[in-house]
C-alpha positions as a printed NumPy array, in Angstrom:
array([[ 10.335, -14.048,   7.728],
       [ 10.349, -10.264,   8.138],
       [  8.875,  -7.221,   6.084],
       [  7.608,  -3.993,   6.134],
       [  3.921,  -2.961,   6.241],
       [  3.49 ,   1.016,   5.309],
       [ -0.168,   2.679,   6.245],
       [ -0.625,   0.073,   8.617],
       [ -3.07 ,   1.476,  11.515],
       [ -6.374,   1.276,   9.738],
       [ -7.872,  -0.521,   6.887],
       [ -5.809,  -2.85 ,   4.271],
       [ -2.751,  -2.039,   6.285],
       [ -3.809,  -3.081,   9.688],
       [ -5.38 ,  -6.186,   7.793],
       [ -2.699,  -7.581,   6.049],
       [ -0.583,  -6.742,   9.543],
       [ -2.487,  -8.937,  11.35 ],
       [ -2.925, -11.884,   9.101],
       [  1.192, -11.98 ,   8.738],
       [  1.361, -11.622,  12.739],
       [ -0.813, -15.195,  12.868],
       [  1.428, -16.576,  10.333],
       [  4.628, -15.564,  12.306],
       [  6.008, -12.652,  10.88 ],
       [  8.541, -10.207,  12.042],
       [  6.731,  -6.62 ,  11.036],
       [  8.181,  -3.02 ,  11.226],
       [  5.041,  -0.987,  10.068],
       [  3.837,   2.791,  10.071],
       [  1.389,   5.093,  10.176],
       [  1.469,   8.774,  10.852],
       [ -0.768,   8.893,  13.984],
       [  1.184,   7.424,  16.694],
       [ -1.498,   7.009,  19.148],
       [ -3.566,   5.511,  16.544],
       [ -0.796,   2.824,  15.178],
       [ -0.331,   1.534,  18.835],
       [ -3.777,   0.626,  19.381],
       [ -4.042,  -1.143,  16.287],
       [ -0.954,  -3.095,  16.86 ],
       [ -0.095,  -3.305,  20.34 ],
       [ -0.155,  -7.167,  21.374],
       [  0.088,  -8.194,  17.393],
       [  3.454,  -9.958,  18.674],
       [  6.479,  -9.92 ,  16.76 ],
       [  5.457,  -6.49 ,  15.202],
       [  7.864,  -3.181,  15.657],
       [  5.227,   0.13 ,  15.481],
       [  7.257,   3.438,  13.931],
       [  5.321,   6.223,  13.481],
       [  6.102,   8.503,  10.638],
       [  5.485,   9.905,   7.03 ],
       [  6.627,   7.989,   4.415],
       [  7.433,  11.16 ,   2.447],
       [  9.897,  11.606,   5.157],
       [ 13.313,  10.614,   4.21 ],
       [ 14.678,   9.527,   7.414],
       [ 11.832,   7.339,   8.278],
       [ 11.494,   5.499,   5.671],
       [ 15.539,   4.858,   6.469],
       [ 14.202,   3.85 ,   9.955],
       [ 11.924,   1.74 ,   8.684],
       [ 14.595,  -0.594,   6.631],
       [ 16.802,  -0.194,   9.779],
       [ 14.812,  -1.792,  11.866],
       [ 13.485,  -4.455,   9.447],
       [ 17.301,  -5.852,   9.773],
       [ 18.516,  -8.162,   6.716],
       [ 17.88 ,  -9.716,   5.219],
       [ 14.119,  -8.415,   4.113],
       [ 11.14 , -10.849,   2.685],
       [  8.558,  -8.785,   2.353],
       [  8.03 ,  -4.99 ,   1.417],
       [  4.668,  -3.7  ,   0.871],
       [  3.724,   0.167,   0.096],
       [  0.2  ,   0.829,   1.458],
       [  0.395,   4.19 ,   2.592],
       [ -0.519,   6.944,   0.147],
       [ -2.796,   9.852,  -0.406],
       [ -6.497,  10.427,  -1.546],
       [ -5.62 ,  14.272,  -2.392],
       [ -7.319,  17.339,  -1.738],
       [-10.77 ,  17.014,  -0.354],
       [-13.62 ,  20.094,  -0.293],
       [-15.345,  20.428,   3.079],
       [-18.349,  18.716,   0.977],
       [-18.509,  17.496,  -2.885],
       [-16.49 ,  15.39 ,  -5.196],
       [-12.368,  15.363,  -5.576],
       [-11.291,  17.818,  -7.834],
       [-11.525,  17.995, -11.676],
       [ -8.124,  18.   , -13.277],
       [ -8.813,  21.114, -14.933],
       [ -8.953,  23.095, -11.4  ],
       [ -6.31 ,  20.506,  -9.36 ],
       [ -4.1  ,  22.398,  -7.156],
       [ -0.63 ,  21.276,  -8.846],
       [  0.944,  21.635,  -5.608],
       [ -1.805,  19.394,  -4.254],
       [ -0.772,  16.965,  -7.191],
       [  2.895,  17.238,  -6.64 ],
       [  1.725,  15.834,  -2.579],
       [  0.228,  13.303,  -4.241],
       [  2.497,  11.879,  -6.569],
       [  5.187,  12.045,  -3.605],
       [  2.972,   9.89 ,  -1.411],
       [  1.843,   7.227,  -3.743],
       [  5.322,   7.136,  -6.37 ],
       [  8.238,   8.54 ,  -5.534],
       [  7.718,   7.431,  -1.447],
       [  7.474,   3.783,  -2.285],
       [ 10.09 ,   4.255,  -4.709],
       [ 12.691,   5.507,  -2.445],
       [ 11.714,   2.874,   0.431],
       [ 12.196,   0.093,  -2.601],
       [ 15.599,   1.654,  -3.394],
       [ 16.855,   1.553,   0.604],
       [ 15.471,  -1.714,   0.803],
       [ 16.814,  -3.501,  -2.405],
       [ 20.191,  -4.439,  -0.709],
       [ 18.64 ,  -6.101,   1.778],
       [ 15.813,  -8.529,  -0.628],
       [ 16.658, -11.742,  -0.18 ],
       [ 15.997, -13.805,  -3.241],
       [ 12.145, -14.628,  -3.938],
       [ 11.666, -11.579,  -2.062],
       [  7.925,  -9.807,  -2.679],
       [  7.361,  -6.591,  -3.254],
       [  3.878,  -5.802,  -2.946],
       [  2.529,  -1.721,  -4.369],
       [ -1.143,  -1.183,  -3.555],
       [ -2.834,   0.71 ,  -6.544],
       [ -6.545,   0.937,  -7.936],
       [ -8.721,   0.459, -10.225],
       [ -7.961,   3.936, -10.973],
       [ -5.197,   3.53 , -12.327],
       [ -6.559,   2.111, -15.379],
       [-10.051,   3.254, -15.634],
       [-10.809,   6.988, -16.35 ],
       [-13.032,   8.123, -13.48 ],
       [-14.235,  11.68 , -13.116],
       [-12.236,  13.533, -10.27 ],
       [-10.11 ,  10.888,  -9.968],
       [ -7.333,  12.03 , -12.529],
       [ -4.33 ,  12.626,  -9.38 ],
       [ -5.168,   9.787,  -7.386],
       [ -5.475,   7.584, -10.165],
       [ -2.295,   9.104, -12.662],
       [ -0.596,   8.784,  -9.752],
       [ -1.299,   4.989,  -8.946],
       [ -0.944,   3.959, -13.072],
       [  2.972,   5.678, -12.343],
       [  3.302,   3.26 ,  -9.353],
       [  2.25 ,   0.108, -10.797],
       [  4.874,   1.115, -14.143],
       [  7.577,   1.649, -11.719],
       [  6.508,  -2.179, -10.554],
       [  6.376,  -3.347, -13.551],
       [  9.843,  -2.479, -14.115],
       [ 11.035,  -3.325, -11.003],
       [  9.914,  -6.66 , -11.897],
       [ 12.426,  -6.696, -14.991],
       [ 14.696,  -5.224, -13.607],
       [ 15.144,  -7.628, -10.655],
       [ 14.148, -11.221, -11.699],
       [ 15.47 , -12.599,  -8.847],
       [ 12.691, -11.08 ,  -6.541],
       [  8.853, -10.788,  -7.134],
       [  7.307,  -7.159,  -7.669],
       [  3.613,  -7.18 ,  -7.829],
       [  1.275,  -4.331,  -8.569],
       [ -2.035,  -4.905,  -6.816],
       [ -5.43 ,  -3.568,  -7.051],
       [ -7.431,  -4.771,  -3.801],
       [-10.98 ,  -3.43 ,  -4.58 ],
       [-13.262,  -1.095,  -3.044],
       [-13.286,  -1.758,   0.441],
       [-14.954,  -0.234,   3.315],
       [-12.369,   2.014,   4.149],
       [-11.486,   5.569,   5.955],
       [-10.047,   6.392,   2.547],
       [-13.02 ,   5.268,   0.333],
       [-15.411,   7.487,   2.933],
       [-13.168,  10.472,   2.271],
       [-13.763,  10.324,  -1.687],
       [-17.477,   9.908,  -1.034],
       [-18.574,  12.248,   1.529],
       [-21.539,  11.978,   3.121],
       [-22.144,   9.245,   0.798],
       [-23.422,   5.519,   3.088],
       [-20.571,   3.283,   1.671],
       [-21.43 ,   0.405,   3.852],
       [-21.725,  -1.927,   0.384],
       [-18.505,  -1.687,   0.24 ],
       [-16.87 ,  -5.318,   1.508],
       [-14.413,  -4.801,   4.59 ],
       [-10.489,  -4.597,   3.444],
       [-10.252,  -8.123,   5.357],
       [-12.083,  -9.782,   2.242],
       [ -8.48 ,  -8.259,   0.063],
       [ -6.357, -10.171,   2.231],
       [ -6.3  , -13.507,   0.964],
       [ -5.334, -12.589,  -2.358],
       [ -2.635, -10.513,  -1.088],
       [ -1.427, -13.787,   0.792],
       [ -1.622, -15.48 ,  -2.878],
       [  1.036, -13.407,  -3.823],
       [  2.979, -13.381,  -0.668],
       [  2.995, -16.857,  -0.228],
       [  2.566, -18.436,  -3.542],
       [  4.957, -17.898,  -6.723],
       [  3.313, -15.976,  -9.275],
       [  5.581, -14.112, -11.523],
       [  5.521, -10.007, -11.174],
       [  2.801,  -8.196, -12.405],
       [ -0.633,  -6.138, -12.178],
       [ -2.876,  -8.663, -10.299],
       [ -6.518,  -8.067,  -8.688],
       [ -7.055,  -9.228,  -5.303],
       [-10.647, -10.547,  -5.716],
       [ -9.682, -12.35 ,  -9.011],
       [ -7.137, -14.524,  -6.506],
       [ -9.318, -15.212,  -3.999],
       [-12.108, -16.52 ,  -6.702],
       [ -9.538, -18.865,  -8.283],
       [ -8.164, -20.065,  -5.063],
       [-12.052, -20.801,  -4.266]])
């Protein structure tokens, strides 16, 4: 079986990488720190490290290049918080830097877009695409109006996907608050060490890799409770 992993260095990413390395997976994943991807996934086996944005055009055609056909797996992890003060909350939407918010919505739509578009050739059928979103995306939270507008657009776009290709799987997936680089950056300063480690999402991500639920907007703590 072979897929892509975006964002894959830290958190979610790098936790979902490794599970599919145990269970014999051929990765190509990312990260924009090369240094920093290598360490996390040198030795993971059967695992192909390119560094690179995802905004990037020719990396993301890199990325389906070397993930050969045909492809089983696709999931878009990478994104962006947005625009962060040196201390203090993200930004309201009534002050949000619109060219901060254009960034945004790059990273976290119209990237995993275009990487679904170059890939879609090459999904086999029962193929899974997996698009991480939030809680966000559905609940208004104050400051939270880019990140979150921009992950309620992604899980539409899988939503459609979904119709639009019934021969593969397309799942929009919400994995929780996690302990993550990410969630520190939104809470600065803040001790976020309540937060459960990204390595309690992965099982319900595996529900959906490995199991045959139809496409959709899907939790990954409600699978893990009803595979308990």
């Amino acid at each position: 079986m072979q897929g892509i992993v975006t964002g894959a260095s830290r958190g979610l990413g790098l936790a979902l990488t490794r599970a599919l390395a145990e269970r014999g997976w051929s990765l190509v994943v990312d990260a924009r720190d090369a240094a920093a991807l290598e360490r996390a996934v040198g030795g993971l086996g059967a695992v192909i490290a390119l560094a690179g944005d995802i905004v990037d055009p020719e990396h993301r055609f890199r990325l389906v290049e070397a993930a050969g056909d045909p492809i089983d797996l696709l999931v878009n992890n990478a994104g962006a918080l947005g625009p962060l003060p040196p201390v203090g909350p993200l930004p309201a939407l009534g002050v949000y830097p619109l060219e901060e918010l254009r960034r945004v919505y790059e990273a976290n739509v119209l990237a995993p877009l275009a990487l679904v578009q170059l890939a879609l050739p090459r999904l086999g059928e029962g193929a899974r695409i997996l698009n991480l979103t939030s809680d966000a995306a559905v609940e208004a939270y104050e400051g939270w109006g880019g990140y979150g507008s921009s992950k309620a657009a992604l899980a539409q776009l899988t939503a459609v996907l979904g119709v639009e290709n019934p021969g593969l799987r397309a799942y929009a997936v919400d994995p929780g608050d996690m302990r993550t680089q990410m969630q520190q950056d939104a809470f600065p300063g803040e001790d976020i060490s309540d937060r459960p480690p990204p390595e309690e999402s992965v099982p319900g991500l595996l529900a959906l890799i490995e199991g045959d639920l139809p496409s959709g907007l899907y939790r990954a703590r409600d699978l893990v409770q009803a595979a308990a």
